[in-house]
N, C-alpha and C positions, 0 to 999 in steps of 0.2 A: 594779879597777873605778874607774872615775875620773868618772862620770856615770852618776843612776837618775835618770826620768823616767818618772810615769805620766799615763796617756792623761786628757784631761776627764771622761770616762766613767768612769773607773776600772777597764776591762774590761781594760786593756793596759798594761805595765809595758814599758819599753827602757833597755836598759844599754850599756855601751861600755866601753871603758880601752885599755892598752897594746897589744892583739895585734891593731887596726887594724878591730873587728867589731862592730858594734852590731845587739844580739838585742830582740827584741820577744818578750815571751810575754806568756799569755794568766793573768791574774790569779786567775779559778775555778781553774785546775788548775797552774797552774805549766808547761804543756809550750810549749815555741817554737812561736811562729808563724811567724818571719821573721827570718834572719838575714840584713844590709843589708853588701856590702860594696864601699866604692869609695875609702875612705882608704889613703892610702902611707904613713901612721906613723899614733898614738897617737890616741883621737877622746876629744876631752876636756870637750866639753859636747854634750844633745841637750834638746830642747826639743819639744813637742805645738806645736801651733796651738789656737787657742780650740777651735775645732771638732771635732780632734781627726782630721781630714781629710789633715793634714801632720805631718813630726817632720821637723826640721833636726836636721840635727849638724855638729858644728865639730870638724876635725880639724890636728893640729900640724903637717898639711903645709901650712895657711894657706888650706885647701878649706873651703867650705861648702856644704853638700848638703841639697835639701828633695825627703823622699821621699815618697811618696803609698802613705796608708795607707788600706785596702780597708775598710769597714763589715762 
């Protein structure tokens, strides 16, 4: 794992690392909400927005991707 970020809210936690995948689960229970996939190698940082509306993530193919997270 090479990146944990959780949501403004605290209700959503997202991670990332080597095998190119960055998962969102859901904080109360631990189970996946969404797994995000559009990086060609490693995602090495991910980030909320204030709002909690967006999460970027930065990947070692030199991608950066801002994904729209559901309420």
């Amino acid at each position: 794992m090479n990146s944990v970020a959780f949501s403004p809210a605290g209700n959503l936690v997202a991670s990332a690392g080597d095998d190119k995948i960055v998962r969102v689960s859901r904080v109360s229970d631990g189970k996946l909400a969404r797994e995000l996939r559009a990086h060609t190698r490693a995602v090495n940082g991910i980030a909320f927005s204030r709002d909690g509306s967006l999460l970027a993530t930065a990947g070692a193919d030199g991608v950066i991707v801002l994904w729209g997270i559901p309420k």
